[in-house]
N, CA, C and O atoms as a GROMACS GRO file, in nm:
protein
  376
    1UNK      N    1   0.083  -0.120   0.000
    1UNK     CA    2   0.000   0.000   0.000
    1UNK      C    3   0.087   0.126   0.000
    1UNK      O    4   0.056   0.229  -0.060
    2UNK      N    5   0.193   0.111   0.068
    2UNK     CA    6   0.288   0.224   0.075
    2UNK      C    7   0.315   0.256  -0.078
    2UNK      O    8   0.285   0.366  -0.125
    3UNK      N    9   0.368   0.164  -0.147
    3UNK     CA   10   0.438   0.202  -0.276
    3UNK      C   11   0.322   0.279  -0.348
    3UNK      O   12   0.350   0.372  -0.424
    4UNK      N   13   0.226   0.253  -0.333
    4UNK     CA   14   0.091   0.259  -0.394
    4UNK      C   15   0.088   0.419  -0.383
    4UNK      O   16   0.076   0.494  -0.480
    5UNK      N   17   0.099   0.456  -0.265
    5UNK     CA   18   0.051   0.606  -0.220
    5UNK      C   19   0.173   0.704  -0.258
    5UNK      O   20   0.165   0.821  -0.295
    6UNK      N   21   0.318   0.604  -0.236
    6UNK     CA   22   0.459   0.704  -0.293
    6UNK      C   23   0.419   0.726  -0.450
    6UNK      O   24   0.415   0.836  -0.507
    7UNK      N   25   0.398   0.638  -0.489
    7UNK     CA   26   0.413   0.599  -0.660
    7UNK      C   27   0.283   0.713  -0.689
    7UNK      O   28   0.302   0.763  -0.800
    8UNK      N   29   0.170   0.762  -0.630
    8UNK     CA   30   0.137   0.830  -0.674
    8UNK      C   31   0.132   0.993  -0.655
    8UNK      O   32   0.095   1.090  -0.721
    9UNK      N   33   0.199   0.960  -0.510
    9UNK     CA   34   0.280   1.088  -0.506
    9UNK      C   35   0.351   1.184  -0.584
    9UNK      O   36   0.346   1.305  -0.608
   10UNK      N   37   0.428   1.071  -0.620
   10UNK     CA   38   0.517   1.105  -0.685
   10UNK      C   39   0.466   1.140  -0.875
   10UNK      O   40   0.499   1.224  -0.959
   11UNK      N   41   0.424   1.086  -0.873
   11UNK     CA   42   0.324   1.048  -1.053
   11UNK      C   43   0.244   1.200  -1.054
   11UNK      O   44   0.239   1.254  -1.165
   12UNK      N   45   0.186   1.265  -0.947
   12UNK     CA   46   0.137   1.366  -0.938
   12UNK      C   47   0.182   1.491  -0.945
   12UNK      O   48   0.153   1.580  -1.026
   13UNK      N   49   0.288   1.491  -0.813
   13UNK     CA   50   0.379   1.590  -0.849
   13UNK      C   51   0.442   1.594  -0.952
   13UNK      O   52   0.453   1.714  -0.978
   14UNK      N   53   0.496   1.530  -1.036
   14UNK     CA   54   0.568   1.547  -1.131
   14UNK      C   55   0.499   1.592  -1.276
   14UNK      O   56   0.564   1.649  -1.363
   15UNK      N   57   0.356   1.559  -1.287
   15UNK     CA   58   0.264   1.594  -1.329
   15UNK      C   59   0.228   1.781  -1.330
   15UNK      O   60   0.209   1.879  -1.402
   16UNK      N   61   0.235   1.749  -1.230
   16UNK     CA   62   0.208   1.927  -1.155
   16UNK      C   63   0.333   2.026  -1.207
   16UNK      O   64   0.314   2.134  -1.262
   17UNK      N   65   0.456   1.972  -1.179
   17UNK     CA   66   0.573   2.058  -1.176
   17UNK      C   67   0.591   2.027  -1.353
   17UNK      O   68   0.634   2.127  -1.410
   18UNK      N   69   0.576   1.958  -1.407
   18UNK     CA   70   0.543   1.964  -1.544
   18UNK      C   71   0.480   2.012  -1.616
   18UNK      O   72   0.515   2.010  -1.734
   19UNK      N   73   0.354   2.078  -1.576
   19UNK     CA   74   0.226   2.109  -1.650
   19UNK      C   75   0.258   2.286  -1.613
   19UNK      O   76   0.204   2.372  -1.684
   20UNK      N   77   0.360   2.330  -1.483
   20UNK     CA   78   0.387   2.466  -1.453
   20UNK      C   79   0.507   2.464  -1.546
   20UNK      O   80   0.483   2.538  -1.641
   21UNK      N   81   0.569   2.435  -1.551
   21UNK     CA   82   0.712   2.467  -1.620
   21UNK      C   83   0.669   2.494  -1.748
   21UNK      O   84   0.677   2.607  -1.797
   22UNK      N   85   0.624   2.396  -1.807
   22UNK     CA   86   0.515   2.406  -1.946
   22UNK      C   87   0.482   2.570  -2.020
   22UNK      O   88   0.507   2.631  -2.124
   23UNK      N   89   0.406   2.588  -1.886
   23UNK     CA   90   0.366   2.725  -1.879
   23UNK      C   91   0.433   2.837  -1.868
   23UNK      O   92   0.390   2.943  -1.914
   24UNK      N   93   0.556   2.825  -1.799
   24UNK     CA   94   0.643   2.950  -1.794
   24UNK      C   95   0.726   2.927  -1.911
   24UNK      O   96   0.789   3.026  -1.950
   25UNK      N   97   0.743   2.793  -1.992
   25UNK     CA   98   0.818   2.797  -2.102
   25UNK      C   99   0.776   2.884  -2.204
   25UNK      O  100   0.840   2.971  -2.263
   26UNK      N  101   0.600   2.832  -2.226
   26UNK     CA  102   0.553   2.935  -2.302
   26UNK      C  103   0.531   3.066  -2.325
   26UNK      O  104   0.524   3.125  -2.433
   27UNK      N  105   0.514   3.128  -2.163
   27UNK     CA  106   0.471   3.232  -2.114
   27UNK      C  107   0.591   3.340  -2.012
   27UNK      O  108   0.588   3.402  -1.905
   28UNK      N  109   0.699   3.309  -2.135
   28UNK     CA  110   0.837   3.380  -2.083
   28UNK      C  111   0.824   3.453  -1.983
   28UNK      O  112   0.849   3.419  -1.867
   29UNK      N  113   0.773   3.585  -2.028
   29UNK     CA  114   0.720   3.692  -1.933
   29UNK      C  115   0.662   3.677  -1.812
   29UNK      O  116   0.679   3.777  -1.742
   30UNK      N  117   0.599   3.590  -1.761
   30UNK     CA  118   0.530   3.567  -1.630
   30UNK      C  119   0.636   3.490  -1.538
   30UNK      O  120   0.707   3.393  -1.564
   31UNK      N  121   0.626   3.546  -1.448
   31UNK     CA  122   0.670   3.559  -1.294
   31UNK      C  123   0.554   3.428  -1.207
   31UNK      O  124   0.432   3.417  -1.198
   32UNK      N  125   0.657   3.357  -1.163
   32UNK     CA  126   0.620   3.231  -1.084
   32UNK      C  127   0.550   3.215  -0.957
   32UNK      O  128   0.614   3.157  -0.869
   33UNK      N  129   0.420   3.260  -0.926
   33UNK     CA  130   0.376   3.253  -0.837
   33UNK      C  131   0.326   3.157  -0.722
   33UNK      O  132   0.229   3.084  -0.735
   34UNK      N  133   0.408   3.166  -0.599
   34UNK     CA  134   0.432   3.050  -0.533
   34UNK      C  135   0.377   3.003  -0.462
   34UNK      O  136   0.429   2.909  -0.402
   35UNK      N  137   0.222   3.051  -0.426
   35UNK     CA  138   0.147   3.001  -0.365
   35UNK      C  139   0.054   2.897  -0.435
   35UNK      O  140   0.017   2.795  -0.376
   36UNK      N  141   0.021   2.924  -0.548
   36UNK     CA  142  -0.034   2.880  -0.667
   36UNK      C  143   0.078   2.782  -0.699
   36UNK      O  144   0.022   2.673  -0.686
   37UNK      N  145   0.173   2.763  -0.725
   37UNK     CA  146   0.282   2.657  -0.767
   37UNK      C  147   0.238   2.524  -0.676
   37UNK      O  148   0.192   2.418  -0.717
   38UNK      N  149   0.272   2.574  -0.518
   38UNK     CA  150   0.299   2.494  -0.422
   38UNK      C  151   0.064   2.381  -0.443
   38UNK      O  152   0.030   2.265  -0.465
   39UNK      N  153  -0.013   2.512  -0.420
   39UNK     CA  154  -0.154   2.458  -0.406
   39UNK      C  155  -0.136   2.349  -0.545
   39UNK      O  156  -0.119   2.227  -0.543
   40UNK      N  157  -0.148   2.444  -0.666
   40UNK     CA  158  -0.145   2.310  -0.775
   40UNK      C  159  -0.089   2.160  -0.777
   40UNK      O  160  -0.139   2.058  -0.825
   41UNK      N  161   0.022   2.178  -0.714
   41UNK     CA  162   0.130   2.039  -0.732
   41UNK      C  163   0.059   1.984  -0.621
   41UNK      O  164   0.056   1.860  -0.621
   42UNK      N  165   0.020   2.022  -0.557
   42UNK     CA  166  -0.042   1.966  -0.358
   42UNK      C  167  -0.166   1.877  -0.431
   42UNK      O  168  -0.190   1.761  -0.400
   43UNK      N  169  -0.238   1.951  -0.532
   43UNK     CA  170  -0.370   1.881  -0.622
   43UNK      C  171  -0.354   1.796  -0.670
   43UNK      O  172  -0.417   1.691  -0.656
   44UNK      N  173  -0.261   1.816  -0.746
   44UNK     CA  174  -0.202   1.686  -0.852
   44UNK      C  175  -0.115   1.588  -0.790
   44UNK      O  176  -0.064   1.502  -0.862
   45UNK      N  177  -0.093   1.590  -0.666
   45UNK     CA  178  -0.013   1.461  -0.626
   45UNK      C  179  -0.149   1.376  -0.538
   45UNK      O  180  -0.155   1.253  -0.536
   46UNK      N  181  -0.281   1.489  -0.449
   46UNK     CA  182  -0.367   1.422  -0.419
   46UNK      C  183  -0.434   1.374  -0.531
   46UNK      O  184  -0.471   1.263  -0.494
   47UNK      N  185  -0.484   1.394  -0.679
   47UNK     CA  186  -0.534   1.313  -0.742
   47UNK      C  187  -0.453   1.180  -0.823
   47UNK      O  188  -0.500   1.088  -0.889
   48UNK      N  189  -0.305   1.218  -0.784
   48UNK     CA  190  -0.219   1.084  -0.809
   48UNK      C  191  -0.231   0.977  -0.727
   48UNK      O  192  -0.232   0.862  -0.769
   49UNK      N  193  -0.241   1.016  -0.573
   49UNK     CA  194  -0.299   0.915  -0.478
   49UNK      C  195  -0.444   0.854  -0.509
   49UNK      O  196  -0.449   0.735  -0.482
   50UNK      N  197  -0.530   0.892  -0.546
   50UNK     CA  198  -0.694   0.861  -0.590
   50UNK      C  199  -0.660   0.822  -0.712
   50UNK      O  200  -0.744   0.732  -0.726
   51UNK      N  201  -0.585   0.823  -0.831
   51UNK     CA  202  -0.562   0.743  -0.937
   51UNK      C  203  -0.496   0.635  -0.926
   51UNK      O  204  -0.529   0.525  -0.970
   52UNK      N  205  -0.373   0.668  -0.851
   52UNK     CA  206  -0.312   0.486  -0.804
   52UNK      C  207  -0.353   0.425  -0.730
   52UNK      O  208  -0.314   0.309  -0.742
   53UNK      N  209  -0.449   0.448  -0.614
   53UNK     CA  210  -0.550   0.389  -0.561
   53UNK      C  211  -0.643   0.283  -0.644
   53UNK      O  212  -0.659   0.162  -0.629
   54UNK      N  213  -0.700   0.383  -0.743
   54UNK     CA  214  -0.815   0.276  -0.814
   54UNK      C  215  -0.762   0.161  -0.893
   54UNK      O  216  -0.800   0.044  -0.891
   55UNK      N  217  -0.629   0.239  -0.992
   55UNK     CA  218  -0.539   0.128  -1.041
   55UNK      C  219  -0.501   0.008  -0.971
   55UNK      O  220  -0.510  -0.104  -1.019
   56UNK      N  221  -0.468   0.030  -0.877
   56UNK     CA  222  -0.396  -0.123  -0.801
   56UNK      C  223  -0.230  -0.159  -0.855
   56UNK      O  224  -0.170  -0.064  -0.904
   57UNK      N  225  -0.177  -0.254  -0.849
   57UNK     CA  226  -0.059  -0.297  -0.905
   57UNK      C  227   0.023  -0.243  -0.826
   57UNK      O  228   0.001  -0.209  -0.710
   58UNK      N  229   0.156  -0.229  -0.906
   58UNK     CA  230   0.266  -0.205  -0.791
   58UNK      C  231   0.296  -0.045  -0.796
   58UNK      O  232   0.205   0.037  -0.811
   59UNK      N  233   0.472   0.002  -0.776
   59UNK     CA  234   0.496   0.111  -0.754
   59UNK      C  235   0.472   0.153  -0.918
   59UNK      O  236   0.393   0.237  -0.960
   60UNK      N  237   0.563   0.072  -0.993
   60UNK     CA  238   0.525   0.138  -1.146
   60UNK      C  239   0.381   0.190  -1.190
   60UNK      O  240   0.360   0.305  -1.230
   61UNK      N  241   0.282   0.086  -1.178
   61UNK     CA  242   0.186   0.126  -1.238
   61UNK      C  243   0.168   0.231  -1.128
   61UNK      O  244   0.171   0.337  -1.192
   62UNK      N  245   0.157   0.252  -1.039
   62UNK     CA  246   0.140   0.378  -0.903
   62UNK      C  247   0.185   0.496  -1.008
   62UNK      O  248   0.111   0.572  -1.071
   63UNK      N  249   0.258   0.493  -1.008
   63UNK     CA  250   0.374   0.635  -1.035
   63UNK      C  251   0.335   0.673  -1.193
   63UNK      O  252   0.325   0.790  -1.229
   64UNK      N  253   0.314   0.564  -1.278
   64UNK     CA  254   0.222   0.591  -1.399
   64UNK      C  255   0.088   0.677  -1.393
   64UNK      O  256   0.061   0.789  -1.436
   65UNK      N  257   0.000   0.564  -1.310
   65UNK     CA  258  -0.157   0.642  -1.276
   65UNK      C  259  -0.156   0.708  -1.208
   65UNK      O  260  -0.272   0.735  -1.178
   66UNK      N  261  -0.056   0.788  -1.126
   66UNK     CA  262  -0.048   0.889  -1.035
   66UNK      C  263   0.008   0.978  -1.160
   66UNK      O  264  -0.081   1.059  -1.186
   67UNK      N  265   0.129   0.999  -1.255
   67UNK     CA  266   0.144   1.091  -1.382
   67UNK      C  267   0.003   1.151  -1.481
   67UNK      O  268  -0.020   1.258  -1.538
   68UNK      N  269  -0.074   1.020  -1.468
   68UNK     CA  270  -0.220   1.086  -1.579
   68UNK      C  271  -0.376   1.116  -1.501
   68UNK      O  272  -0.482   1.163  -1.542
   69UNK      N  273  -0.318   1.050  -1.337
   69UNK     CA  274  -0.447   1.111  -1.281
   69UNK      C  275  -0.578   1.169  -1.309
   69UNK      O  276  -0.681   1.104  -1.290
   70UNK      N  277  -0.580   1.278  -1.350
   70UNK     CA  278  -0.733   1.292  -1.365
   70UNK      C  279  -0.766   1.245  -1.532
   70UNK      O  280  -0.878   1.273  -1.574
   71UNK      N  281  -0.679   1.181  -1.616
   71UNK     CA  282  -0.772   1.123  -1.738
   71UNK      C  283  -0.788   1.018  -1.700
   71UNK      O  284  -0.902   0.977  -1.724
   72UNK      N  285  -0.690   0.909  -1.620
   72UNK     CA  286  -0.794   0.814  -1.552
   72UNK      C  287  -0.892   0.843  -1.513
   72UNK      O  288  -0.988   0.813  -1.583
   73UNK      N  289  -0.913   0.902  -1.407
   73UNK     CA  290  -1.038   0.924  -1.311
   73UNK      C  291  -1.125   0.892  -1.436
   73UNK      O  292  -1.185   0.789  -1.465
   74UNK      N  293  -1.111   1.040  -1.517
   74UNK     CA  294  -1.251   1.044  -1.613
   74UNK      C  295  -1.285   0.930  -1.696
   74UNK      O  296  -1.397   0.898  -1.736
   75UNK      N  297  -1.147   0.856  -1.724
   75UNK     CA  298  -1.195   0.737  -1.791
   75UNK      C  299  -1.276   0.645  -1.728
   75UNK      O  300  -1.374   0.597  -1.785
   76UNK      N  301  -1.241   0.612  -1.601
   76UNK     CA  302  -1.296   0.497  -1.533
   76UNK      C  303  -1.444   0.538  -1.503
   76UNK      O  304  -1.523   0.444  -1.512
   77UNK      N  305  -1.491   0.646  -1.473
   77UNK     CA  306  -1.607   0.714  -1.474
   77UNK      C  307  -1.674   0.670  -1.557
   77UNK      O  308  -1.766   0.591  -1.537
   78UNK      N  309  -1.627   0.729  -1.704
   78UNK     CA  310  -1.693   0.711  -1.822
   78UNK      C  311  -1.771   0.584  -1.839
   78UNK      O  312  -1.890   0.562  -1.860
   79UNK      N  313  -1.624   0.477  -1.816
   79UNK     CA  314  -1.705   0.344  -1.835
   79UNK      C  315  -1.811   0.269  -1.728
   79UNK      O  316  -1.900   0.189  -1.758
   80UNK      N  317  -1.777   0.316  -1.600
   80UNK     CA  318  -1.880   0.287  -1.533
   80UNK      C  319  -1.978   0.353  -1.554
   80UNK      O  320  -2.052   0.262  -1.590
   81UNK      N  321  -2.017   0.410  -1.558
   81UNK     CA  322  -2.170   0.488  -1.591
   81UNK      C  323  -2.167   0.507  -1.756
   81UNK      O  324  -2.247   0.594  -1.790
   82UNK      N  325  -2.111   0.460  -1.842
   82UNK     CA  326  -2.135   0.452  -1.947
   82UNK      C  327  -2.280   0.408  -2.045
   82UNK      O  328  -2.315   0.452  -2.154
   83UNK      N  329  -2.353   0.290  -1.946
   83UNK     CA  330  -2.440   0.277  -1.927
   83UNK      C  331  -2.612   0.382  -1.886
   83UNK      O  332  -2.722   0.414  -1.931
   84UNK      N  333  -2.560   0.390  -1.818
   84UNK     CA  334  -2.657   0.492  -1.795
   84UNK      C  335  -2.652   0.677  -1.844
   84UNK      O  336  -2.724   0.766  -1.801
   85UNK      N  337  -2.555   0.686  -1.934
   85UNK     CA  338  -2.508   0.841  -1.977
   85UNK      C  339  -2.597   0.800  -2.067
   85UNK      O  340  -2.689   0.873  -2.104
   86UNK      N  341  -2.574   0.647  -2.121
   86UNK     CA  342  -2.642   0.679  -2.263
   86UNK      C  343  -2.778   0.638  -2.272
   86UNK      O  344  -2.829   0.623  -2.383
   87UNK      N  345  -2.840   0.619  -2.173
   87UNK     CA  346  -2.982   0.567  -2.142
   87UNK      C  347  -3.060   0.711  -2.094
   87UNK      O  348  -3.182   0.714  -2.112
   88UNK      N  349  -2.996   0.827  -2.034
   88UNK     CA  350  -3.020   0.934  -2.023
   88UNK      C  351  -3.002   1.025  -2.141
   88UNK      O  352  -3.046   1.140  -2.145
   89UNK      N  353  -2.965   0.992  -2.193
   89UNK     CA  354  -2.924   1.073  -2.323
   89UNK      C  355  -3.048   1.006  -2.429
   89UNK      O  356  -3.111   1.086  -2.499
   90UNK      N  357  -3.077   0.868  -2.437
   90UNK     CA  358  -3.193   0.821  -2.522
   90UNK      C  359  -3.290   0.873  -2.473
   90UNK      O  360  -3.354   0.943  -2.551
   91UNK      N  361  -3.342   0.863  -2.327
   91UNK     CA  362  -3.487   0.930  -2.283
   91UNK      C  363  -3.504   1.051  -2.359
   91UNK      O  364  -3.587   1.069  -2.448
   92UNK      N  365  -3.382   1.165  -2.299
   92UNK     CA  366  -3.402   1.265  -2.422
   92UNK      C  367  -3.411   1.296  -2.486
   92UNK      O  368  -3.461   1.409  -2.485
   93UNK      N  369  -3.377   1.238  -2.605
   93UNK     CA  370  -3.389   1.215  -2.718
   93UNK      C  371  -3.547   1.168  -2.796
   93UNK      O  372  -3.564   1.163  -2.918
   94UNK      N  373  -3.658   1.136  -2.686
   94UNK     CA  374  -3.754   1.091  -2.741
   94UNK      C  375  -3.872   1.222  -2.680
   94UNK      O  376  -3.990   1.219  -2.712
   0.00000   0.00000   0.00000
């Protein structure tokens, strides 16, 4: 369970500190604001824990599904209620 929660620790943050850097690459001019740095990456390593959670497996897959976090989430969503999106979507339809 430990590796589980590092691996997505880690999968998150790195996620986070990736997706900011990103941004100042593009966005030369802007100045790094560090409260916002620190909250974002704090997000993205808790939805790396809730993605390697649902995954299971070891530290790898951890540290993987902790890196794509919230498109898992939405995937696994999707398919569970996949069913019923589209049974709500037919009612309407009539």
């Amino acid at each position: 369970m430990f590796s589980i929660i590092l691996g997505g620790l880690l999968g998150g943050a790195l996620r986070g500190i990736i997706g900011i850097a990103k941004s100042l690459i593009l966005k030369k001019e802007e100045q790094i604001n560090y409260g916002w740095f620190f909250v974002s990456v704090a997000i993205a390593m808790a939805i790396g824990i809730i993605a390697a959670s649902c995954m299971g497996g070891g530290f790898e897959v951890a540290l993987l599904s902790g890196y794509a976090g919230t498109d898992i989430l939405e995937s696994l969503v999707k398919l569970k209620f996949k069913e019923k999106f589209e049974n709500a979507v037919a009612k309407l339809k009539v």
